[in-house]
C-alpha positions in Angstrom: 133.6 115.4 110.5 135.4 111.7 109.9 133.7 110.8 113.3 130.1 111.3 111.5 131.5 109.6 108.4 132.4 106.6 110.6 129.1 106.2 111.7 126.6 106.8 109.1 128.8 103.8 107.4 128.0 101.9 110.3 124.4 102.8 110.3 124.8 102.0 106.3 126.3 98.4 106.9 123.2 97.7 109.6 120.7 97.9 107.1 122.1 94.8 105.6 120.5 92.2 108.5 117.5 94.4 109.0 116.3 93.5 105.2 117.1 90.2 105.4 114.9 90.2 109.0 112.1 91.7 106.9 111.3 88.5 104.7 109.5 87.4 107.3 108.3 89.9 110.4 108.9 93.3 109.2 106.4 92.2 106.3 103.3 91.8 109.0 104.3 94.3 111.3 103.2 97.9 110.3 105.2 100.3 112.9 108.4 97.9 111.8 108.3 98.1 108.1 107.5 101.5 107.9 110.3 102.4 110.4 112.9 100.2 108.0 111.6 101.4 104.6 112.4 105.0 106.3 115.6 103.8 107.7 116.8 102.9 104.6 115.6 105.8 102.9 116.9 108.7 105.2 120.3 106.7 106.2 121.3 106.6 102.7 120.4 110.6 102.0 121.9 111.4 105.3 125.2 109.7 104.0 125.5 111.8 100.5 125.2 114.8 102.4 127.7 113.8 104.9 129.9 113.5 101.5 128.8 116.6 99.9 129.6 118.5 103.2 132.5 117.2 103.3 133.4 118.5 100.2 132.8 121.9 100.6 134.6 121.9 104.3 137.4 121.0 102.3 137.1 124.1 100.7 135.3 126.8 102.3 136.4 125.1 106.3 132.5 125.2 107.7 131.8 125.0 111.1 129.3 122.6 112.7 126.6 125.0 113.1 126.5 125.6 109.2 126.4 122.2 108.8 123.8 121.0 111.3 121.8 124.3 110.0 122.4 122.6 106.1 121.4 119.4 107.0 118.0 120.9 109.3 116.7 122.5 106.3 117.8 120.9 103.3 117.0 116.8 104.7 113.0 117.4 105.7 112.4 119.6 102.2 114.0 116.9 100.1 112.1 114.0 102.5 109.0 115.7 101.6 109.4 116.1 98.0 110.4 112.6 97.3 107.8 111.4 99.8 104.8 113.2 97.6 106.4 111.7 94.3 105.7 108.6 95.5 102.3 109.3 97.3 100.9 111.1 94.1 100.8 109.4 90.8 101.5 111.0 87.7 99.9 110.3 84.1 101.7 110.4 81.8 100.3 110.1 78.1 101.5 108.6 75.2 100.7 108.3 71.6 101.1 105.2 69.7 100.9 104.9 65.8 100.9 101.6 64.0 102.0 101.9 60.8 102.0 98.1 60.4 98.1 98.3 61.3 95.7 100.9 59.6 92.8 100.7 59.7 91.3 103.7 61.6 90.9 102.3 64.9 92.0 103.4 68.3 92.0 101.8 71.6 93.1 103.5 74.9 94.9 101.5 77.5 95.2 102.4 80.8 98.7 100.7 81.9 100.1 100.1 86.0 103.0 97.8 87.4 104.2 97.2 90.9 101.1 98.5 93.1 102.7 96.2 96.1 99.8 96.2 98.0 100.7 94.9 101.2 100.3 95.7 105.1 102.2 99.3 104.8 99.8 100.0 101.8 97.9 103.6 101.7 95.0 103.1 100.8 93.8 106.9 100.3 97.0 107.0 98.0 95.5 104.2 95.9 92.0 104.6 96.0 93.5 108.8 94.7 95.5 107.5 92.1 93.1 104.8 91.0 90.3 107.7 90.9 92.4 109.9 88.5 93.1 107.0 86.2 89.4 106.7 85.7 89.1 110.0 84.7 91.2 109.4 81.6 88.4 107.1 80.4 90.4 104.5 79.3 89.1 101.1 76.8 91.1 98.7 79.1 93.2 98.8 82.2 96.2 96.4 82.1 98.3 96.1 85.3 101.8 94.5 84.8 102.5 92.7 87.5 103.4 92.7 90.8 100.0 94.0 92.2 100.6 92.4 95.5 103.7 93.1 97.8 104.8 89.3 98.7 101.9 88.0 100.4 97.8 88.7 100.1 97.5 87.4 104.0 99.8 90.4 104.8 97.2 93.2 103.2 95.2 94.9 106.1 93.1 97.3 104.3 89.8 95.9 101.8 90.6 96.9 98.6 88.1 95.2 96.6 85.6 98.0 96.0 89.1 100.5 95.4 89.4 98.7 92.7 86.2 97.3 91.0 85.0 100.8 91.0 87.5 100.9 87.8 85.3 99.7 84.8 86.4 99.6 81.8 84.3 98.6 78.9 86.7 95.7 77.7 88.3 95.0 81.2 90.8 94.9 83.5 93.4 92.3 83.1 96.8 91.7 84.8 100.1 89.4 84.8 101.7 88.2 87.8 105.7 89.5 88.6 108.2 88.0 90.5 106.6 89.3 94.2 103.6 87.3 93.5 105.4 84.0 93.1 107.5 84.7 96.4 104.4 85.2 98.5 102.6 82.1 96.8 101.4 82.5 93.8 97.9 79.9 94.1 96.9 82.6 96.7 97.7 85.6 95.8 96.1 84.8 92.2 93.4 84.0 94.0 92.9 87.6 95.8 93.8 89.2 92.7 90.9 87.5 90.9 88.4 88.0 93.6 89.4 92.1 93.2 87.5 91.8 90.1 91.0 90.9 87.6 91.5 88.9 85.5 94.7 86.8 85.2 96.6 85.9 82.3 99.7 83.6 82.4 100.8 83.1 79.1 97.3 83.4 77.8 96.3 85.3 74.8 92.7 87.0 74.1 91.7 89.6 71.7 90.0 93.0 72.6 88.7 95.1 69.6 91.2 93.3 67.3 94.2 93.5 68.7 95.8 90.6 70.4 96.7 90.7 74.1 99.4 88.5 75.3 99.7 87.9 78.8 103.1 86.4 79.5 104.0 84.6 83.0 106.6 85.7 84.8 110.6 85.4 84.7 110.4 83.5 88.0 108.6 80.5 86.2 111.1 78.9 84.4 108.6 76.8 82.6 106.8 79.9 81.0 106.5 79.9 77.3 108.8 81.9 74.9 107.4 84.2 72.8 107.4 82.8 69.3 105.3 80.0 71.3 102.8 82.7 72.5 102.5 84.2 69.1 101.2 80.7 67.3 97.8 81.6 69.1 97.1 84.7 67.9 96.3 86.1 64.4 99.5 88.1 63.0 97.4 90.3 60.9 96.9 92.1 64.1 98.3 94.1 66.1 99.8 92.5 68.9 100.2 93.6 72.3 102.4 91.6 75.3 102.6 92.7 78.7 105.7 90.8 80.6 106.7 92.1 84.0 110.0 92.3 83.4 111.7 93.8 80.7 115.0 91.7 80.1 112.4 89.9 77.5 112.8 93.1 75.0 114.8 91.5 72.6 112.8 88.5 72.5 110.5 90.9 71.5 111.8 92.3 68.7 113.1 89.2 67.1 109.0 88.2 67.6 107.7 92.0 65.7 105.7 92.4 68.6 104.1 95.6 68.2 103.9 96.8 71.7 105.6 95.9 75.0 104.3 96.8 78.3 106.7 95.8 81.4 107.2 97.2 85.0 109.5 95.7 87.5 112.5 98.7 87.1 110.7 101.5 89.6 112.8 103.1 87.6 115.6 102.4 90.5 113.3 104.3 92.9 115.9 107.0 94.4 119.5 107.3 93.5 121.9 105.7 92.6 119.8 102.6 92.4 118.5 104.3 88.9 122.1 104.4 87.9 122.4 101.1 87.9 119.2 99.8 86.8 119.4 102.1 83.4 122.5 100.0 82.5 120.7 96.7 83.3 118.1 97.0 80.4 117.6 97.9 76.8 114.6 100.4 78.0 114.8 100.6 81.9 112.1 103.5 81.8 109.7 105.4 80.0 108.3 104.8 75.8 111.0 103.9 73.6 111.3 102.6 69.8 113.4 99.4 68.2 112.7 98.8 64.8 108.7 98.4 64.5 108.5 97.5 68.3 107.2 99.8 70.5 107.9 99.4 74.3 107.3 101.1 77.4 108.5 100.5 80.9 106.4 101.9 84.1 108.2 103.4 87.0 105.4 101.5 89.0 101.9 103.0 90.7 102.9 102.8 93.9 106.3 100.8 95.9 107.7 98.3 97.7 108.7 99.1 101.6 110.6 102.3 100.9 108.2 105.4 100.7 110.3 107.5 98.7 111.5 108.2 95.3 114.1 110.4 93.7 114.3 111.2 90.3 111.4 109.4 90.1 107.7 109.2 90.2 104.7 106.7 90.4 103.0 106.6 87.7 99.5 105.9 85.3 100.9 105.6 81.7 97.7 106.4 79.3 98.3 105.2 76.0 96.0 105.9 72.8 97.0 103.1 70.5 95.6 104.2 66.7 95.7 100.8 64.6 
């Protein structure tokens, strides 16, 4: 038993120069980055139940055929079910009152984050996903963020008609996140515009009165704050901001925005990454409340590399905002 602990740790510590290897080949190659995003994946699970057999041998004194029996029917039922959380995306719908804003009206936002598209993209998944979000019948689709992987010269698949089939009577509109700028930003706006999207960075417009902000991401140190963003738009109402990622909620708040939509978390994709990324922000996942500010953080439509997700799903949030 310590002789399979000793080397899943070693298998565990070689992951560490395989993702740093990835920046550049395993992004282009498709048999590579699928093999490392399950590497990671399964290495890690095969580890906590190394632990948790080790556990009950302590107790119960197992012998290796119970635990190779275990580990054969417990490891591809658990790969499977957190392999069809991410391929399937969930909607999940939310109601959102403004009591600030009353006068009868309501718009219904269609809101995704972190699509990644890249060469290890599905493209049945999307096109899937993308089809069942149109079925809501949503006002507006706002995407926030990170809609390509790293770089646009990396995506094999054409998914220009995937997504222009989505029409929205006001539009589909999107910020950039941090994996934009990596890959280079000038291009990958580019592809994203050409996809039929329109890009705002730190850019405000008004659909049906209500104000959109469109904030620029974290990476850009120039972006503007806020309370800069906010001189443009007319306070009377109701104010909307997407920002990729959410470490801008208090900046927020102090501004009475009335609704922030972020992505960026994944929601920590598959334990204990989620551990850790719910202490890292005010609202890591899901609709939450502070004072008259509304936010709500996607878990993302699709990933990044690792095909998986635990205790997690992708996601569509549907939101009918009454105003």
């Amino acid at each position: 038993m310590e002789r399979l602990f000793l080397v899943n740790f070693m298998f565990l510590l070689a992951i560490l120069p395989i993702i740093y290897l990835r920046r550049s080949y395993f992004r282009r190659n498709i048999f590579l980055g699928r093999f490392l995003g399950n590497y990671i994946f399964i290495t890690h699970y095969i580890f906590f139940l190394l632990i948790i057999l080790g556990v009950v041998n302590h107790f119960y004194n197992l012998t290796k055929f119970d635990m190779l029996t275990v580990a054969f029917i417990v490891l591809p039922i658990f790969f499977i079910f957190s392999y069809y959380n991410f391929s399937v995306a969930r909607v999940i719908r939310t109601e959102i009152h403004l009591k600030n804003h009353n006068i009868g009206k309501k718009l219904r936002i269609a809101f995704i984050s972190d699509v990644h598209l890249s060469a290890l993209t599905n493209k049945q998944n999307i096109e899937r996903s993308l089809e069942r979000m149109f079925e809501e019948e949503p006002d507006i689709l706002l995407i926030g963020g990170d809609l390509i992987d790293y770089s646009c010269r990396d995506i094999k698949s054409n998914f220009s008609n995937s997504f222009r089939r989505v029409t929205p009577r006001y539009g589909v509109y999107a910020i950039v996140g941090n994996h934009e700028y990596q890959g280079g930003i000038e291009s990958n706006i580019k592809y994203i515009e050409n996809l039929g999207i329109k890009i705002l960075r730190d850019e405000v417009l008004t659909v049906d009165g209500v104000n959109i902000i469109g904030r620029d991401d974290v990476t850009n140190k120039r972006r503007k704050k806020i309370a800069y963003l906010t001189k443009k738009i007319d306070t009377d109402l109701p104010t909307i901001l997407l920002d990729h990622n959410p470490n801008s909620i208090e900046e927020a708040i102090l501004n009475k925005i009335d609704l922030e939509l972020c992505g960026h978390t994944h929601r920590g994709q598959f334990f204990p990454y989620n551990l850790i990324v719910k202490k890292m922000y005010k609202n890591y996942h899901g609709y939450k409340k502070f004072d008259e500010t509304h936010t709500l953080v996607s878990a993302g439509f699709s990933s990044w590399l690792v095909p998986y997700r635990v205790n997690s799903t992708s996601e569509i949030n549907i939101i009918d905002l009454y105003y």
